[in-house]
Phi, psi and omega in degrees: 000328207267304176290347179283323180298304192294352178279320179290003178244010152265344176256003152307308175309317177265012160118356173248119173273319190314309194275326171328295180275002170284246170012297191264355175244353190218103200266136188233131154254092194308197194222163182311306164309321170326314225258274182319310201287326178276319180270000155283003195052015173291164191275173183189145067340089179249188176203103190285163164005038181076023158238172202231126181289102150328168140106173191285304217215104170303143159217148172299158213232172147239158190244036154318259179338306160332288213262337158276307169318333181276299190332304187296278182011287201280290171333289200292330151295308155351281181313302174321299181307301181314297182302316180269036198229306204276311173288342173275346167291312184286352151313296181316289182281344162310324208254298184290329133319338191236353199267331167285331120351301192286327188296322180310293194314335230250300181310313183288325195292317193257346192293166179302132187274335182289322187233090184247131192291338200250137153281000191170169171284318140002258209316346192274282171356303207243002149304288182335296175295344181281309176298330194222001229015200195308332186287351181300331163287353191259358221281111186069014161310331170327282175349297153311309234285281174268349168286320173318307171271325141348286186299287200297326171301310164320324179294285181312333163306304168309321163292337202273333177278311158336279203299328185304292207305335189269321185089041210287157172203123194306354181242035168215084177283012220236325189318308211282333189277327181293307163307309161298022122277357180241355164275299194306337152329321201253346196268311179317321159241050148240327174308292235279313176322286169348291164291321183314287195302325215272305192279334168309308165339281180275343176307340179296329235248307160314294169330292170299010182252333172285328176220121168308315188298328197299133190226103224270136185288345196260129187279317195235185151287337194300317212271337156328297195259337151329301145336295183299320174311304187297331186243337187233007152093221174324304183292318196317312185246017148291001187302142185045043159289319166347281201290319168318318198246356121321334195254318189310318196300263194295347126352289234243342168292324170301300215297304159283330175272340139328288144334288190316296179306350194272295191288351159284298187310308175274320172324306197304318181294003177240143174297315180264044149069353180249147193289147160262137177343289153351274171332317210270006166280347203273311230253305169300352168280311191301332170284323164290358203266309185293328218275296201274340176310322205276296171239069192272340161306310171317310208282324174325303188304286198273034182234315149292338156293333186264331180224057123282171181315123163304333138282111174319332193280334178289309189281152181319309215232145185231043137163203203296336167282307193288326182264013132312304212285333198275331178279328162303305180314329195269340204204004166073183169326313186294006184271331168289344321175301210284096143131014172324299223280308168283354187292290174308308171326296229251340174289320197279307165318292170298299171316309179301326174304310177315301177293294172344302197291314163311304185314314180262359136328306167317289173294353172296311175253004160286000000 
């Protein structure tokens, strides 16, 4: 097999491509006459499996070259499967650890700074549950829910390519942060959709609290997004992709080179060279911690860009300066400000969880 592959891959070499790939990809088994006519140099016109060999001399093939392209095939499917297999676990836990925390974040974030329903998250927190019990935190979690393992298998598939691509390395700690942008780049529009219905959603929910009389036009999210569709086509659920994809690039360059380097740092520090459970959760709480502090201002922005009007005639604000400037005007810095505590509560937890789980998902089925 090995000397039928090196012929076909001289007569590549020397311009017959035609018989190269008859001869080394489309396995034949010749016949005995064949077999004479061909080790005699008599010429032949054979015809394998309903292709016909140019040329003077049939030779018998091999499905080498084939069959290592299927092989890569089947690896390179593996890996897909493995990575959204692992990022769609860490999604399931990202969204159910952390989603009563965003619903908090979400209520502090959008209520009125002149009249405001909430004194703190405590106080958001334990309105919500008194009106509604524990699920009134869970309020649109579908949504989040399957947008959620969608988006993070996308992240991770991406991130998991990033790295091939980047060449990441623990004596290049700098590598891991250029993969993580370019996975959150690429991660960024399947999210920004997401978050949009999710923050639409619950902004209903800030509204009934403020005016008892408030009658929310949306039955569902469903009904969200059909809206956003209805006024603005294509674009709809891009609304704040902008302010999103501001905050992600670098966000998501901390977020992961952070994590990585923290979890290379207790690995280096174990005999068998590798992070303990433990670690890689201390160390993905810790990435998470850096992802929302350093920019939550960013996040600030596109959370009042996100749960404006859906109708363009309607909204406050008409992009990402103008609803800085305008949110300076109502509450001064501190207005950047506004849901910081659950926002940190819900970061480190949900993010350690999150990462744990790709992480140990992975080695698991690796």
């Amino acid at each position: 097999d090995d000397a039928r592959l090196r012929r076909a891959m001289t007569m590549a070499r020397d311009g017959d491509d035609a018989r190269a790939l008859i001869y080394g990809l489309r396995p034949f088994a010749p016949s005995a006459a064949l077999r004479r006519r061909r080790d005699g140099g008599a010429g032949l016109d054979a015809t394998t499996r309903g292709v016909r060999a140019p040329g003077a001399r049939a030779r018998g093939t091999n499905a080498a070259p084939f069959a290592a392209s299927a092989s890569e095939g089947d690896a390179a499917g593996m890996k897909f499967a493995k990575d959204v297999f692992a990022g769609t676990c860490g999604g399931i836990t990202v969204t159910l650890l952390g989603h009563p925390f965003d619903t908090v974040k979400v209520l502090l974030q959008t209520q009125s700074s002149k009249n405001p329903v909430y004194s703190g998250a405590v106080d958001a927190a334990s309105k919500v549950i008194k009106a509604e019990g524990v699920g009134g935190l869970y309020r649109g979690v579908t949504s989040p829910l399957a947008g959620q393992m969608f988006f993070r298998a996308t992240l991770f598939f991406a991130y998991a390519r990033a790295k091939e691509f980047v060449g990441v390395s623990p004596e290049d700690p700098l590598s891991y942060a250029k993969a993580g942008a370019m996975a959150w780049l690429a991660g960024t529009f399947f999210e920004s959709p997401i978050d949009l219905y999710k923050s639409q959603w619950q902004c209903q929910l800030v509204k009934a609290k403020a005016d008892p009389t408030y009658k929310s036009p949306y039955g569902s999210v469903v009904d969200v997004v059909k809206e956003s569709w209805k006024y603005n086509g294509v674009r709809g659920p891009y609304q704040a992709f902008h302010a999103t994809m501001a905050r992600n690039l670098p966000a998501g360059a901390v977020y992961f080179g952070v994590f990585e380097n923290v979890k290379n740092s207790f690995a280096k520090t174990n005999e068998d060279g590798k992070a303990t459970n433990a670690q890689i959760i201390l160390s993905g709480g810790i990435g998470g911690f850096f992802y929302w502090s350093l920019f939550y201002p960013i996040d600030v922005i596109k959370s009042a860009l996100m749960t404006d009007a859906v109708n363009p005639a309607k909204r406050k604000f008409t992009g990402f300066f103008d609803a800085a400037g305008k949110l300076y005007a109502s509450g001064g810095v501190k207005a950047f400000y506004r849901g910081l505590v659950p926002c940190l509560l819900r970061a480190s937890p949900a993010n350690a969880g999150m990462l744990f789980t790709v992480d140990y998902i992975r080695r698991i089925i690796d």
